[in-house]
C-alpha positions as CSV (number, residue, x, y, z in Angstrom):
1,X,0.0,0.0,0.0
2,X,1.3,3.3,-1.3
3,X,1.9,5.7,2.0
4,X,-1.0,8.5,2.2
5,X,-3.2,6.4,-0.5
6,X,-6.2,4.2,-0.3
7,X,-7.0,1.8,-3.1
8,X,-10.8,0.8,-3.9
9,X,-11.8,-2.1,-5.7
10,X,-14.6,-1.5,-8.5
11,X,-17.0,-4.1,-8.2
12,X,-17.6,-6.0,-12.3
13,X,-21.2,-5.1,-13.5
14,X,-23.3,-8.6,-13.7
15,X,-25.0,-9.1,-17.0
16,X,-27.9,-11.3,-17.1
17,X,-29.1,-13.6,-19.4
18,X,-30.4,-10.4,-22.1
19,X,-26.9,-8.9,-21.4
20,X,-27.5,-5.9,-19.8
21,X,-25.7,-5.1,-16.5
22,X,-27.3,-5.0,-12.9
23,X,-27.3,-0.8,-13.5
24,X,-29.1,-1.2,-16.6
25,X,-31.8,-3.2,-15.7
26,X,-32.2,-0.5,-12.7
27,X,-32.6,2.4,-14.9
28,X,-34.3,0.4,-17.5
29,X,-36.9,-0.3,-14.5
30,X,-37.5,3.6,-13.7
31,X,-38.5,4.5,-17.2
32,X,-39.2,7.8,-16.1
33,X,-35.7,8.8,-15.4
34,X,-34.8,8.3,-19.1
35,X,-35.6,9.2,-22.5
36,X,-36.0,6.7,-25.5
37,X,-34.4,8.7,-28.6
38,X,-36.2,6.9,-30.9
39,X,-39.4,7.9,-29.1
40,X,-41.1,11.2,-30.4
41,X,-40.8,14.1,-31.1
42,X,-36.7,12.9,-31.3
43,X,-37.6,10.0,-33.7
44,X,-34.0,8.5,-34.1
45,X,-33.9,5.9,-36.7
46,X,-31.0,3.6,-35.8
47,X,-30.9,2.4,-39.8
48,X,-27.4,3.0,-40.1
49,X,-27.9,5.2,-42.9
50,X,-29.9,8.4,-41.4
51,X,-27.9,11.0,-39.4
52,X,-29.6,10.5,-36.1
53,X,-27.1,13.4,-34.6
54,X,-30.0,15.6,-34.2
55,X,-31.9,13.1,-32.6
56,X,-29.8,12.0,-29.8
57,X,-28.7,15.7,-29.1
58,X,-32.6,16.6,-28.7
59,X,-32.8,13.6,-26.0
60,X,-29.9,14.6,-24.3
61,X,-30.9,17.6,-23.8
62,X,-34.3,16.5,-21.5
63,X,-31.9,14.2,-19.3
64,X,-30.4,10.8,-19.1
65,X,-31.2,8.9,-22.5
66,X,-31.2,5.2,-23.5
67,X,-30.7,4.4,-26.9
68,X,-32.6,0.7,-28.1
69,X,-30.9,-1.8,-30.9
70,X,-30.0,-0.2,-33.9
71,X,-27.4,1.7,-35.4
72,X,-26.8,5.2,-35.4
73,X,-25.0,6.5,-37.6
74,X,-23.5,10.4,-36.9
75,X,-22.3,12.4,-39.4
76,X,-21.2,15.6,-37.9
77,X,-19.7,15.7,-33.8
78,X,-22.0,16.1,-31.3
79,X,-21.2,15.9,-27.3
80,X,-23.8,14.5,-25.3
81,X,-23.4,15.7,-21.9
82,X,-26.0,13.3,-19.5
83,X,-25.9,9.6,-18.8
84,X,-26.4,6.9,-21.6
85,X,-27.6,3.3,-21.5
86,X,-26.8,1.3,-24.6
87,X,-29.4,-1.4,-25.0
88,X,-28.1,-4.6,-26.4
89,X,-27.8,-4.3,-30.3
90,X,-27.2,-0.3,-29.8
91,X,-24.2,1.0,-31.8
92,X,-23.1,4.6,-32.2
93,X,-21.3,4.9,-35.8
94,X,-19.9,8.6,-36.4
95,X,-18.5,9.1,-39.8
96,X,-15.0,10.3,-40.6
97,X,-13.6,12.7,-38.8
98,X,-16.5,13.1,-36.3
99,X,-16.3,13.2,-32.9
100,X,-18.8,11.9,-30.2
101,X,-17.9,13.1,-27.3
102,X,-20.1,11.4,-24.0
103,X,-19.7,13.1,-20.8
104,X,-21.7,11.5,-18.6
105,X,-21.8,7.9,-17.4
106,X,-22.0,5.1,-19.8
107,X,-24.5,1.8,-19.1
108,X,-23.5,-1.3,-21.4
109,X,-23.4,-5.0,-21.2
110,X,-19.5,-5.8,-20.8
111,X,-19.6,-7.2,-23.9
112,X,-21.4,-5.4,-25.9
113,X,-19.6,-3.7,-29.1
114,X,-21.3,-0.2,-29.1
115,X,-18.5,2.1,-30.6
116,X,-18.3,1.8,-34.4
117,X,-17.5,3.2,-37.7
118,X,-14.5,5.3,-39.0
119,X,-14.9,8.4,-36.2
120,X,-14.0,8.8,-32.7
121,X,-16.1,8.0,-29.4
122,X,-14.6,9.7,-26.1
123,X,-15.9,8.3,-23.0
124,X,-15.2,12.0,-21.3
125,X,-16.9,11.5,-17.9
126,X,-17.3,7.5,-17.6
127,X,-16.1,6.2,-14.3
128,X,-15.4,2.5,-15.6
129,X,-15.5,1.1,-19.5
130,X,-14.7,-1.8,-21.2
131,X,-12.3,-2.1,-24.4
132,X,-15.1,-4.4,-25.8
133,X,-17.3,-1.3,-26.7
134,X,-14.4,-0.1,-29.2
135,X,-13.6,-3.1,-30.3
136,X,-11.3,-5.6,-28.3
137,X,-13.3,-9.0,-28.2
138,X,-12.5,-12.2,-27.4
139,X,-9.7,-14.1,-29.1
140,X,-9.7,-11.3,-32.1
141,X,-7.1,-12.0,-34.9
142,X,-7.0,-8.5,-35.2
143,X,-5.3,-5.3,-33.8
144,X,-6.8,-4.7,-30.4
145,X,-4.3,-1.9,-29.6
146,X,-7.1,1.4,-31.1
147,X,-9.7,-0.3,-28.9
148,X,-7.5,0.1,-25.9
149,X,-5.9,3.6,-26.3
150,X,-9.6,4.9,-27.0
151,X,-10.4,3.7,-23.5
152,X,-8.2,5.5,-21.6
153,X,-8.8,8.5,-19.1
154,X,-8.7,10.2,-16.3
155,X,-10.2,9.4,-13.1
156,X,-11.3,6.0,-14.7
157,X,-10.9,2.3,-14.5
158,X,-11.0,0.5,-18.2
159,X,-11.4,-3.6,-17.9
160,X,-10.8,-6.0,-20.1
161,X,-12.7,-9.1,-20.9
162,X,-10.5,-12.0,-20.0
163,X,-9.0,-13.3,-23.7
164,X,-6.3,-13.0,-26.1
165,X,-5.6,-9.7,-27.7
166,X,-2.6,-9.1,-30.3
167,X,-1.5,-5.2,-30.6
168,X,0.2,-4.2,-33.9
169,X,-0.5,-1.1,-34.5
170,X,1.7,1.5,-32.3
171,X,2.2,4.9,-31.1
172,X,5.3,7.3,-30.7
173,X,5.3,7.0,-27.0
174,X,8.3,8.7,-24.7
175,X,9.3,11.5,-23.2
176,X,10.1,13.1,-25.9
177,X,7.0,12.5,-28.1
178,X,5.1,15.1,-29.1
179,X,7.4,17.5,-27.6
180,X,8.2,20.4,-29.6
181,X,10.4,21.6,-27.4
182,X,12.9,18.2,-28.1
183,X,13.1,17.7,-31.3
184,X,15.6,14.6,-30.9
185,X,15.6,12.2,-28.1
186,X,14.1,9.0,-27.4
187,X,11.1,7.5,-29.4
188,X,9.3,4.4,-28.5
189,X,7.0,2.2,-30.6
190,X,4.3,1.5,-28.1
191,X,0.8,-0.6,-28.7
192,X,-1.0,2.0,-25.8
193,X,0.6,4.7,-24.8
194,X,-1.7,6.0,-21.5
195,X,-0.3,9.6,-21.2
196,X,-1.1,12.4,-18.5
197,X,-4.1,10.9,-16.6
198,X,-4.8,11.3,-13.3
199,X,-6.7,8.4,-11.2
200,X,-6.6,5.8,-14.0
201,X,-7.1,2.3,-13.4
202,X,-6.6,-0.5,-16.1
203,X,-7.5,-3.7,-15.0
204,X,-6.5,-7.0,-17.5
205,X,-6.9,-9.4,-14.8
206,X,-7.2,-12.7,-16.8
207,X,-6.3,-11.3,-20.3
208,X,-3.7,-11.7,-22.4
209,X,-1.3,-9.4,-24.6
210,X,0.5,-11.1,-27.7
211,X,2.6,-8.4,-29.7
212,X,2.8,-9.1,-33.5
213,X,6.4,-9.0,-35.4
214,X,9.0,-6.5,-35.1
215,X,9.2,-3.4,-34.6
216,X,4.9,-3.3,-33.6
217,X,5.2,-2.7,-31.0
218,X,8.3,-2.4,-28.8
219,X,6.8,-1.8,-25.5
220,X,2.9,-3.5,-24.9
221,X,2.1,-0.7,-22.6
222,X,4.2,2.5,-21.8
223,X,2.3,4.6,-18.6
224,X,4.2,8.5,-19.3
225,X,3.5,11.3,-16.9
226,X,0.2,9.8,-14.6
227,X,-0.2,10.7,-11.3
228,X,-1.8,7.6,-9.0
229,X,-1.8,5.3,-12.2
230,X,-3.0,1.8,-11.8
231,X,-2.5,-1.3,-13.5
232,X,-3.3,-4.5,-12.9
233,X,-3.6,-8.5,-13.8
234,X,-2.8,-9.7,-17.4
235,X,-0.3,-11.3,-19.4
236,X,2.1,-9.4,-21.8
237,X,4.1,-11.5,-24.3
238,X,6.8,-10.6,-26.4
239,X,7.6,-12.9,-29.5
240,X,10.7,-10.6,-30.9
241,X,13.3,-13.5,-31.5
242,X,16.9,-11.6,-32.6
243,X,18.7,-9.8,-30.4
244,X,19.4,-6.5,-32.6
245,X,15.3,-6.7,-33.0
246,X,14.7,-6.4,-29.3
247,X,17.6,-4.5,-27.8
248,X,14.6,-1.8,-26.4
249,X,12.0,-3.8,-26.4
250,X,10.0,-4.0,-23.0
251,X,6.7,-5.5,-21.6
252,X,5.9,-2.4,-19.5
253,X,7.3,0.8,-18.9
254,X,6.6,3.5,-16.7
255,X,8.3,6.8,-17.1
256,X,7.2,9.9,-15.1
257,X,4.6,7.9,-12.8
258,X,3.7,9.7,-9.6
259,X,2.2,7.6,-6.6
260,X,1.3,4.6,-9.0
261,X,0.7,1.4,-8.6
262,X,1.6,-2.2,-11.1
263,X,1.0,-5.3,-9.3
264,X,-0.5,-8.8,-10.1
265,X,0.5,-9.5,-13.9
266,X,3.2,-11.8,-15.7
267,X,5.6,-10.9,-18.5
268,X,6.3,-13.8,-20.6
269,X,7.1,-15.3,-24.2
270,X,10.6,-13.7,-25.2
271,X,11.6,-10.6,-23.9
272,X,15.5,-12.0,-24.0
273,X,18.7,-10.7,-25.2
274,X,18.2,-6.7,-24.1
275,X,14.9,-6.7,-23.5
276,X,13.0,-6.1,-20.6
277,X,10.1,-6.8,-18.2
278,X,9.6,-3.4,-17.0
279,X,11.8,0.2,-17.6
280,X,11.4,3.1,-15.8
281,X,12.9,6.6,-15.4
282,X,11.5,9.6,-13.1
283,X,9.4,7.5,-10.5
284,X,8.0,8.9,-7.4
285,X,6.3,6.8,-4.9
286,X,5.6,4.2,-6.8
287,X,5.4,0.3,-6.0
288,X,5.4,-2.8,-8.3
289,X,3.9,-6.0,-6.4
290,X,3.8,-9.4,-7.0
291,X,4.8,-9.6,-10.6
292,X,6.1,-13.0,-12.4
293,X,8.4,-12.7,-15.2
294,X,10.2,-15.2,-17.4
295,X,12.2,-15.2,-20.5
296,X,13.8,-11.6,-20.1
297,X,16.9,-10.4,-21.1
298,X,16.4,-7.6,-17.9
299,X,13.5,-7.9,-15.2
300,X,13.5,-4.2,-14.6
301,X,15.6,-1.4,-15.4
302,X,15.2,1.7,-13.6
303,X,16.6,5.1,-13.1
304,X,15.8,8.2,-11.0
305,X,13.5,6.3,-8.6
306,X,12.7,7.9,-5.8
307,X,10.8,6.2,-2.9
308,X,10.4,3.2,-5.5
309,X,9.0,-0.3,-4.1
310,X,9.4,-4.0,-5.1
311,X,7.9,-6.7,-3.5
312,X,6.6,-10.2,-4.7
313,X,8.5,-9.8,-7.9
314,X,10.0,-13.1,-9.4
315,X,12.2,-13.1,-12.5
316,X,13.6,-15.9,-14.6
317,X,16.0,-14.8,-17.1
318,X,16.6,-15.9,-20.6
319,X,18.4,-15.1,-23.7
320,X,16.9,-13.8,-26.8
321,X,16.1,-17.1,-28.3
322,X,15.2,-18.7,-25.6
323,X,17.6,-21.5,-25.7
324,X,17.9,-21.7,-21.7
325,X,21.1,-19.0,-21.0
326,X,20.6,-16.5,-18.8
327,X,19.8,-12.9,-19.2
328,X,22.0,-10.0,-18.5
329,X,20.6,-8.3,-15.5
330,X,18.0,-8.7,-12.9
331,X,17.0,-5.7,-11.4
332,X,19.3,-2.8,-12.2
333,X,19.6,0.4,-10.7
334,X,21.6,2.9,-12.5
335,X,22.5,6.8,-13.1
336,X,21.0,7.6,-16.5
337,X,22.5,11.2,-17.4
338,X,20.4,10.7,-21.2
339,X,17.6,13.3,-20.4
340,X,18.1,13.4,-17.0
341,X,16.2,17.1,-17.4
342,X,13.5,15.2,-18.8
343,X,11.7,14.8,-15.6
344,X,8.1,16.0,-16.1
345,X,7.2,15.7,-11.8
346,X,8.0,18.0,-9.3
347,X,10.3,16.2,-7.6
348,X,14.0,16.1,-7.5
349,X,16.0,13.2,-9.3
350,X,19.7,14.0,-8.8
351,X,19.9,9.9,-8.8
352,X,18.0,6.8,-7.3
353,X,17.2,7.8,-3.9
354,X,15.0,5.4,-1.1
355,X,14.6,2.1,-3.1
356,X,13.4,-0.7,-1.4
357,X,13.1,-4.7,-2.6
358,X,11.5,-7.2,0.1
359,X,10.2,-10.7,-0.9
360,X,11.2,-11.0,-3.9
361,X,13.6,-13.6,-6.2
362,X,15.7,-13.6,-9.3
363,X,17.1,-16.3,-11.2
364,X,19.2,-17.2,-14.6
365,X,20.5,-13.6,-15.1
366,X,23.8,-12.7,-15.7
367,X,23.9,-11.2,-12.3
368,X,20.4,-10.8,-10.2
369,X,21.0,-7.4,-9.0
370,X,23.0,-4.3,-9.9
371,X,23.5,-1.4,-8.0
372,X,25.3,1.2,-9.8
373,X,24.9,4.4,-7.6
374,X,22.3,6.3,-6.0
375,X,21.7,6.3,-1.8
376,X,19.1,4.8,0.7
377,X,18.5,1.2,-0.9
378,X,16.8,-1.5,1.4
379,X,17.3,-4.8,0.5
380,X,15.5,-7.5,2.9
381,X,14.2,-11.2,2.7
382,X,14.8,-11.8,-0.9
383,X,16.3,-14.7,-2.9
384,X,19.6,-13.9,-5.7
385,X,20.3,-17.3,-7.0
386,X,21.5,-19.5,-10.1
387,X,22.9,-15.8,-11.6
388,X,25.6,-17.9,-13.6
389,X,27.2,-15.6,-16.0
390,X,28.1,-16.8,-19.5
391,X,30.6,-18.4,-22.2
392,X,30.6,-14.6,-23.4
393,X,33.0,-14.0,-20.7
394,X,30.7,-12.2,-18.1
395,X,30.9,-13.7,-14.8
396,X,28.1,-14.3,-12.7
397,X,27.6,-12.7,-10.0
398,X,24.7,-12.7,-7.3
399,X,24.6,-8.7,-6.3
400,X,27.3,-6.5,-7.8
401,X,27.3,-3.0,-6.0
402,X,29.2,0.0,-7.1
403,X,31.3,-0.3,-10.8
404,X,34.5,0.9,-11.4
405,X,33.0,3.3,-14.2
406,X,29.3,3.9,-13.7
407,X,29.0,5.7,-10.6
408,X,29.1,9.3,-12.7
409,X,30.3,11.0,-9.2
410,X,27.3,9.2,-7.8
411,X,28.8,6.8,-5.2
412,X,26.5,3.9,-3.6
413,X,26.1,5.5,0.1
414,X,23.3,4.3,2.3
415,X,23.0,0.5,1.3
416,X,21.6,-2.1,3.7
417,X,21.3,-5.7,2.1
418,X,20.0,-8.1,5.2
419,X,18.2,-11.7,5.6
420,X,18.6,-12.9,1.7
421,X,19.4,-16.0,0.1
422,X,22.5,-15.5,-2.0
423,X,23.4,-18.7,-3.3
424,X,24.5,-21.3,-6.3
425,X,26.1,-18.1,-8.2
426,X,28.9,-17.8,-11.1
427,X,28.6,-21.9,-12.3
428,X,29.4,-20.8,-15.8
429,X,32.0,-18.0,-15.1
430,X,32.7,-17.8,-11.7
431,X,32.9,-14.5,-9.8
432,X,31.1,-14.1,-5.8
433,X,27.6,-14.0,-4.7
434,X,28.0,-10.5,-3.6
435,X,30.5,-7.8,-5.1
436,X,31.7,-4.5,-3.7
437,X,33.1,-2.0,-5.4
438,X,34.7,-3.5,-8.5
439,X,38.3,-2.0,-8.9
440,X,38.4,1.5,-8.6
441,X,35.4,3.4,-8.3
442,X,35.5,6.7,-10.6
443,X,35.9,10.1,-9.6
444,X,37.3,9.4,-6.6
445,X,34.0,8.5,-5.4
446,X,33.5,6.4,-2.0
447,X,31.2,4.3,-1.1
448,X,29.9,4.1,2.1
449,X,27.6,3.1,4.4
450,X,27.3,-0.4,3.2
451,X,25.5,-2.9,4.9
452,X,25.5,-6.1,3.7
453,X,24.4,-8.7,7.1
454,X,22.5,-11.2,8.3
455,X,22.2,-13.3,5.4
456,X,22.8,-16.9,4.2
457,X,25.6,-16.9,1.9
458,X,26.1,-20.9,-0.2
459,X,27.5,-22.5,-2.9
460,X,28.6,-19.4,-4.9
461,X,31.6,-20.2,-7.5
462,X,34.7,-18.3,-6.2
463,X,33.5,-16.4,-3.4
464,X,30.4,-15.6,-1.0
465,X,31.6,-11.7,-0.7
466,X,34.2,-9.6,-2.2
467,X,35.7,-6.4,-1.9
468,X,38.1,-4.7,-3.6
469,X,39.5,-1.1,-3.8
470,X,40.7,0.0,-0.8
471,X,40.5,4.1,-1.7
472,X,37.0,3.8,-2.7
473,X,35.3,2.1,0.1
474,X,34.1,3.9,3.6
475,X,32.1,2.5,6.9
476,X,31.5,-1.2,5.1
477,X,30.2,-3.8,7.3
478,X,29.6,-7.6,5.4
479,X,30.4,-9.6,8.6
480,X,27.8,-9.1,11.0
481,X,25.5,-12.0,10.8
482,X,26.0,-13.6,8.1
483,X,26.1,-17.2,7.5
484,X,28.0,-18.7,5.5
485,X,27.4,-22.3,5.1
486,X,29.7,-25.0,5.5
487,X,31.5,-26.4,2.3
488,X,30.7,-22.7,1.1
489,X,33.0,-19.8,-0.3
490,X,34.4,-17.6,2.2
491,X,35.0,-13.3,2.6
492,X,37.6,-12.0,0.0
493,X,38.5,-8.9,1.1
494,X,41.8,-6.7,1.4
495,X,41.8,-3.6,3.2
496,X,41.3,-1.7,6.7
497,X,38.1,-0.3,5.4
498,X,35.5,-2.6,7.3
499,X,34.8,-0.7,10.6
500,X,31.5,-1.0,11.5
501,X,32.4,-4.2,14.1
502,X,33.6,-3.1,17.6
503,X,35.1,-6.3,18.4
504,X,38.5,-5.7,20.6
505,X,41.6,-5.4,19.0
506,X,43.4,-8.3,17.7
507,X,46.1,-10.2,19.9
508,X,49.7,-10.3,17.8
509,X,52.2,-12.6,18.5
510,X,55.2,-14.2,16.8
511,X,55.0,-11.4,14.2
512,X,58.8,-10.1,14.3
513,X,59.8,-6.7,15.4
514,X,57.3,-3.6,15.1
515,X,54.2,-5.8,14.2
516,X,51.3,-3.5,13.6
517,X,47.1,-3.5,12.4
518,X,46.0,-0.9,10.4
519,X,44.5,1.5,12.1
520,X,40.7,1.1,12.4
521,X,40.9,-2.2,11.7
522,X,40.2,-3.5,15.2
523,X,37.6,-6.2,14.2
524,X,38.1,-9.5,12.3
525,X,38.9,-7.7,8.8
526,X,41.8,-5.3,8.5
527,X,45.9,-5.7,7.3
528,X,48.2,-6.5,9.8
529,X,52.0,-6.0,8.9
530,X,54.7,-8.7,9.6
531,X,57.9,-7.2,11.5
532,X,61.2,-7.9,10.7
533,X,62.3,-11.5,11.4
534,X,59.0,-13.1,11.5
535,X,58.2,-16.4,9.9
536,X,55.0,-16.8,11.1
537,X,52.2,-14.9,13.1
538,X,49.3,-15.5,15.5
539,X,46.6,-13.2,15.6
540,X,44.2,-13.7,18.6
541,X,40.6,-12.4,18.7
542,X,39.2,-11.7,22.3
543,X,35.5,-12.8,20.9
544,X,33.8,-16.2,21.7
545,X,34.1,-18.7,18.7
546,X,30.7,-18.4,16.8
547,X,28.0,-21.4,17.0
548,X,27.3,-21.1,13.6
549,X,29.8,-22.3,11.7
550,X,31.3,-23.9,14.7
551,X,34.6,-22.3,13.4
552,X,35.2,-19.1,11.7
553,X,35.8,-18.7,8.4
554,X,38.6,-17.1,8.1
555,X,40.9,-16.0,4.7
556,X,44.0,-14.4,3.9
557,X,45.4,-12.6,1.1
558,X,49.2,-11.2,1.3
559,X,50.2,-8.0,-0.3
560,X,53.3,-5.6,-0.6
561,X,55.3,-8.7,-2.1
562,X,54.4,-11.3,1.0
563,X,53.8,-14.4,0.9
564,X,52.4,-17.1,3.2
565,X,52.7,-21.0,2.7
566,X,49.4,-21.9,5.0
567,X,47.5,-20.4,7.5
568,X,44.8,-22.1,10.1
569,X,42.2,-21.2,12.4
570,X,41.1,-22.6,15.7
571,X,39.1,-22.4,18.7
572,X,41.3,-22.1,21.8
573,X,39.9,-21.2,25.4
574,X,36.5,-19.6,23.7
575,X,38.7,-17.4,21.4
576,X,39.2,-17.6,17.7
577,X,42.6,-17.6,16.7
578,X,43.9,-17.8,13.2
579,X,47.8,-18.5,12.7
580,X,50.1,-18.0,9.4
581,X,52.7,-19.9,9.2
582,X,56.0,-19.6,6.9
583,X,54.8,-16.0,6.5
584,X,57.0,-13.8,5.4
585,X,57.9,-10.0,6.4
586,X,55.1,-7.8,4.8
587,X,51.5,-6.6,4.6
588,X,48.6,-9.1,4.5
589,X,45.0,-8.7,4.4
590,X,42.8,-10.8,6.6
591,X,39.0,-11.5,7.1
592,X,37.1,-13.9,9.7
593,X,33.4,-14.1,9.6
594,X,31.2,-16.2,11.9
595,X,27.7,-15.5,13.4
């Protein structure tokens, strides 16, 4: 539930047996309260050949008007401001270039298909259509994507009958789109392109969307600039095969959504190679829930999201063909500076800011989740698993936060990843279940405030958790808590940069003359240098041996040209004590972790 916003179901019209909906049959039953427009003096013909324009404007104008079977055929626009009950059999069929504008509340069976010919029907003021009444039936063969854009509006919720609908046709959708201002940018081929509504609810609980070949469309549905939009239920299917076909091509975007709401659909068929299930830049409050995904290249792709939710999402990756390999990313969070002043919300987007991911799993990506900069992430009870990397050369790696080159003087700060699964990642091409910093970060940029605890760490290829890039990294806890199972990978870390323990100071012994620990080191990771003369060195925490692995895990990497033959760790007296042995003068990074 979105903070300071209270979602209302809509409850279905029933039809009965003749069609016509619960509401129907009520104002059907106080004939008084409407007026027949083919009764006189309005006399509408409904032959599909008279202009009955006249007619129906004449009945409007005493009140709330039902129109009986026929066909009506208008030839010149007309906006009929009261309520309207189409009887089954009714059709409105306005001529070229005419527009029927209705502006008060529409009564239909759900089925019925009341909107014909080759003008326009605006439903200005209904509260709740259907995309049957322009067009979108059952199992059509045909392009159902006119039926659905005419159906969109403000302060509305548009339902679809549950079926099969194929959308060819497309629209210029973007945020640069009808634009004058930008007259180059980003364009996106998109079968329904719901732009600038507020309140709108599109339910396709129990339909679903097949796109036809490349390039119609390229996104199913792409929601620009709504405030509180809503969509929900359905099935959208991508069938785009090659990988330079579908390189943008995505199930659902959302661009410029304020206080919105996707939940409760699946994005199948073949979204692979560097495609996605969802794309997003310029979100505000705004939560996707319980979504299933498989066979994407990407799961979701986002940028400037601010106070951005995901939970319930599970995504199986897949390549562009489908042939079982893995897709590049899971979820990705990264700084997009391409029309970053594109923002159409009155909010500020320096970068990603407050994202949160709970309950939620990827699989068969590349790497589950990337983290390229931004500040205040939560990421709780979730599984990363089975991220394998490929043949291609990229490893596969379970969470990868921070790059050497993407951070655009955007550091992660303010990261907490606790109580996931990360496990059974990099079988193809090994790297850890969780990365840190990868090399050097640009810009001189540190990282900081990363939290990465309490969670069960197994069966990942090289390593459960690495770090690297000592410069880049500040205030970096990945010890607390964690479990790493037995038989499992271990830390990988050198550096003094992981502070955030307060265990005592570790014991030296054995270490030659003028042994020392790095300064702010005094936990079970940090560098301790070998004095001159030593051969080997003891290094004695004052913390009781955890329960869980029964011994620490403990690894140790030399640097600054030292080298150690063997090192061992063991529980003495309720302490944990790890030794080097044959160790030679010189600088050596350590890390123990144990819960």
């Amino acid at each position: 539930m979105l903070q300071g916003q209270t979602w209302t179901r809509v409850q279905r019209p029933t039809d009965d047996a003749s069609g016509m909906s619960v509401l129907g049959r009520s104002l059907m039953a106080r004939g008084q309260d409407q007026t027949n427009v083919k009764d006189a003096p309005y006399g509408a013909r409904g032959d599909g050949t008279t202009d009955d324009r006249a007619a129906l404007a004449a009945a409007d104008a005493v009140g709330a008007t039902v129109i009986p079977p026929g066909t009506y055929r208008i030839a010149s626009s007309v906006t009929l401001g009261n309520d309207v009950t189409f009887m089954p059999g009714a059709v409105l069929l306005p001529d070229a270039g005419v527009t029927v504008t209705l502006a008060g509340q529409i009564d239909a069976a759900r089925k019925q298909y009341i909107f014909k010919g080759a003008g326009t029907v605006v439903a200005a003021g209904a509260h709740e259509v259907w995309t049957s009444w322009w067009g979108a039936f059952a199992n059509r063969t045909t392009d159902a994507a006119p039926a659905f854009r005419a159906a969109m509006g403000s302060a509305r919720t548009v339902r679809s009958i549950p079926a099969t609908y194929r959308f060819c046709s497309w629209v210029m959708a973007g945020p640069y789109a009808q634009d004058a201002a930008h007259t180059t940018g980003q364009y996106f081929p998109a079968g329904v392109w719901p732009m600038g509504y507020d309140d709108l609810t599109v339910d396709n609980t129990g339909a679903t969307f097949n796109t036809c070949d490349y390039p119609n469309p390229l996104a199913i549905f792409f929601f620009d600039r709504n405030k509180r939009a809503h969509l929900t239920g359905g099935t959208y299917n991508g069938n785009h095969n090659l990988i330079a076909d579908i390189a943008s091509s995505v199930a659902v975007v959302t661009h410029n959504q304020d206080n919105s709401l996707f939940e409760n659909f699946t994005v199948g068929g073949n979204f692979g190679g560097g495609g996605s299930g969802m794309a997003s830049n310029w979100t505000y409050n705004t939560t996707y829930r319980n979504i299933r995904m498989t066979g994407v290249g990407q799961a979701v792709d986002f940028a400037q999201a601010k106070g951005l939710t995901i939970d319930g999402m599970v995504a199986v990756g897949g390549d562009a063909t489908q042939s079982g390999g893995p897709g590049s990313k899971g979820v990705s969070f990264i700084y997009d500076p391409v029309g970053t002043y594109d923002s159409r919300l009155p909010y500020n987007f320096d970068d990603n800011d407050g994202v949160t991911i709970v309950n939620s799993e990827f699989s068969n990506f590349t790497a589950c989740l990337y983290v390229f900069s931004g500040k205040n992430y939560r990421i709780s009870n979730n599984r990363f698993h089975n991220c394998t990397g490929n043949s291609g050369g990229a490893q596969g790696v379970g969470a990868l936060i921070g790059w050497s080159s993407a951070s655009a003087g955007r550091p992660v700060q303010n990261f907490i990843m606790d109580n996931n699964i990360i496990d059974d990642n990099g079988a193809v091409n090994g790297n850890a279940g969780v990365v840190v910093g990868n090399g050097a970060i640009t810009n001189s940029d540190v990282m900081s405030g990363i939290k990465i605890t309490n969670n069960i760490i197994k069966n990942n290829r090289d390593t459960g958790i690495r770090a690297t890039g000592t410069s880049n990294l500040a205030n970096i806890d990945f010890i607390t808590g964690n479990k790493f199972i037995p038989g499992s990978n271990q830390l990988y870390a050198l550096g003094g940069y992981v502070s955030a323990l307060q265990d005592p100071p570790p014991v030296l012994s054995s270490c030659g003359t003028s042994p020392s620990v790095q300064a702010g080191s005094a936990n079970r990771s940090g560098v301790v240098t070998l004095g001159t003369g030593a051969t080997g060195c003891t290094i004695t925490f004052a913390r009781p041996a955890p329960t869980y692995p029964q011994l620490p895990i403990c690894n140790v990497m030399p640097a600054s040209g030292a080298t150690a033959s063997s090192w061992s760790v063991a529980n003495a007296g309720g302490v944990a004590v790890l030794t080097l042995s044959n160790a030679s003068p010189g600088t050596y990074g350590y890390q123990c972790s144990g819960n």
